[in-house]
C-alpha positions as a LaTeX table, in Angstrom:
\begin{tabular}{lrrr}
\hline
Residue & $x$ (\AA) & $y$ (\AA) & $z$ (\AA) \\
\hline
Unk1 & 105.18 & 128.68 & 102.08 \\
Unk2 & 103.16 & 128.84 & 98.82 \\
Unk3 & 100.34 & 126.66 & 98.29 \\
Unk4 & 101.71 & 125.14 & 95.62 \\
Unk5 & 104.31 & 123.48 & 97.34 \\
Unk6 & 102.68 & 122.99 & 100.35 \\
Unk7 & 100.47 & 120.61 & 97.64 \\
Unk8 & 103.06 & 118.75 & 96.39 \\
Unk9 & 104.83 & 118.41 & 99.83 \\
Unk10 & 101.19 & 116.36 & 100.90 \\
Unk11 & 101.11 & 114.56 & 97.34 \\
Unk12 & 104.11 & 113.12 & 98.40 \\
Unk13 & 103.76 & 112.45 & 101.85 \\
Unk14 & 100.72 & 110.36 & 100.74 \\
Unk15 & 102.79 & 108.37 & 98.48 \\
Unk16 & 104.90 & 107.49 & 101.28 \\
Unk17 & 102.88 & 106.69 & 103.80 \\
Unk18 & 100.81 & 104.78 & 101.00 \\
Unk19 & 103.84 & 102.22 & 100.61 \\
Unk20 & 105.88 & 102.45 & 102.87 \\
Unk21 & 107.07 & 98.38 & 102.17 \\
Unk22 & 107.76 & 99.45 & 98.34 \\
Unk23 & 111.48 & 101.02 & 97.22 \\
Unk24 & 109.83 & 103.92 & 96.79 \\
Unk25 & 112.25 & 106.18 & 95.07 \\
Unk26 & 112.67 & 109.70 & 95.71 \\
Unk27 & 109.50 & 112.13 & 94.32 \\
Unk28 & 107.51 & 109.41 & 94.38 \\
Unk29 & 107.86 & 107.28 & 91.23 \\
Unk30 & 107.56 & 103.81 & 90.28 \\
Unk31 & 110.20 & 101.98 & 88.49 \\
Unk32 & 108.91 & 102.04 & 84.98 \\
Unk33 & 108.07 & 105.82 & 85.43 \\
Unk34 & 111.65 & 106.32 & 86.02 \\
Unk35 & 112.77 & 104.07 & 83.44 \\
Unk36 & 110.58 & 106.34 & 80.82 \\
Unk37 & 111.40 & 109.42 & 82.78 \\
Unk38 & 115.50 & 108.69 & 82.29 \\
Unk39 & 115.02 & 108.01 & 78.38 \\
Unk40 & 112.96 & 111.27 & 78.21 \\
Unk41 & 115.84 & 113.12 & 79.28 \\
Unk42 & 118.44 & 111.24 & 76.89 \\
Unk43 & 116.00 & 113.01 & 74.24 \\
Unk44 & 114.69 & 109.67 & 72.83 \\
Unk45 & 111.03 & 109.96 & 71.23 \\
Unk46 & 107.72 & 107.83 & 72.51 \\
Unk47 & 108.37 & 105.42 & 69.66 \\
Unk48 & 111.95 & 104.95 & 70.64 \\
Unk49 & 111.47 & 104.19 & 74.22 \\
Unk50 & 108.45 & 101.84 & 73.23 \\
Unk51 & 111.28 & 99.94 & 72.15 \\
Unk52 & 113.89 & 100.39 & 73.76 \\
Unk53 & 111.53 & 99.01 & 77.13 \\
Unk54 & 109.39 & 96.72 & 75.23 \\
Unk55 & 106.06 & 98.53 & 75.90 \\
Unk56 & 103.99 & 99.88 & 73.58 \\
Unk57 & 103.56 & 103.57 & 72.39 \\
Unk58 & 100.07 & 103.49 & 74.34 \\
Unk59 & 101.55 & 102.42 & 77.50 \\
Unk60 & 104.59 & 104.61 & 77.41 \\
Unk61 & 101.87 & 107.49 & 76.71 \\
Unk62 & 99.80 & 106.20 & 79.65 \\
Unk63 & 102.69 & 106.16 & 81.89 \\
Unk64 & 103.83 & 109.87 & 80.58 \\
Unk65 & 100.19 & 110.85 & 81.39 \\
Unk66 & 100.08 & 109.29 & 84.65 \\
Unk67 & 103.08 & 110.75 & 86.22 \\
Unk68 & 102.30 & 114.30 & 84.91 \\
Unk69 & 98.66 & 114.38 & 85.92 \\
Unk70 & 99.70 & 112.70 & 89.01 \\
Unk71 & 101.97 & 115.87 & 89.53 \\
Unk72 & 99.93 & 118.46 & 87.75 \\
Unk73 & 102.71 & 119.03 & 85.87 \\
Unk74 & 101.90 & 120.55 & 82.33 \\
Unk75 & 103.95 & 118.21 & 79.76 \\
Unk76 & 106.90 & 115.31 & 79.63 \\
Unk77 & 109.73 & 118.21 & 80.21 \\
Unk78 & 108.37 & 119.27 & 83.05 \\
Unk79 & 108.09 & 115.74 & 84.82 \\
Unk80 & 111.65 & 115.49 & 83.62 \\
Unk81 & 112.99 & 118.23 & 85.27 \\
Unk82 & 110.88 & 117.44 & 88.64 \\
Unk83 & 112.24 & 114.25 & 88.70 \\
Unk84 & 115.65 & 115.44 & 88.22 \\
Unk85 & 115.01 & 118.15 & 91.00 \\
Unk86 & 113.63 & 115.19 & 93.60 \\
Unk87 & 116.86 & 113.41 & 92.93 \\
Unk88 & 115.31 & 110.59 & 91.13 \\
Unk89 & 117.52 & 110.90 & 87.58 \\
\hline
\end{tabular}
């Protein structure tokens, strides 16, 4: 199995066993990520979903930097399409 996903396979596994009383949602993401995730892949713009979730371009940014850090993924498409590969959109 390549290291790679033997990483992500543990990254997740820690996530689960980190909270296992939350809804934790498939890939590991928290409701807002999801929420921001979902509007990424309608197309809509950091400004837009700022708006649309009543957040501000900072946290929406934060939340875009968390999740693809968290997943050493290298930008917003690519957390889209992992999240849409773990079944989460």
């Amino acid at each position: 199995m390549p290291g790679e996903l033997v990483r992500s396979l543990i990254e997740e596994l820690r996530v689960l066993l980190r909270s296992p009383t939350e809804s934790t949602r498939p890939g590991g993401f928290e409701g807002r990520e999801v929420e921001v995730l979902r509007l990424l892949a309608e197309g809509l713009e950091t400004t837009e979903i700022a708006a649309n979730l009543n957040y501000s371009e900072r946290t929406i940014k934060n939340i875009i930097f968390a999740v693809t850090r968290r997943l050493n993924l290298r930008n917003r498409t690519l957390a889209v399409a992992y999240a849409i590969r773990a079944g989460t959109l």
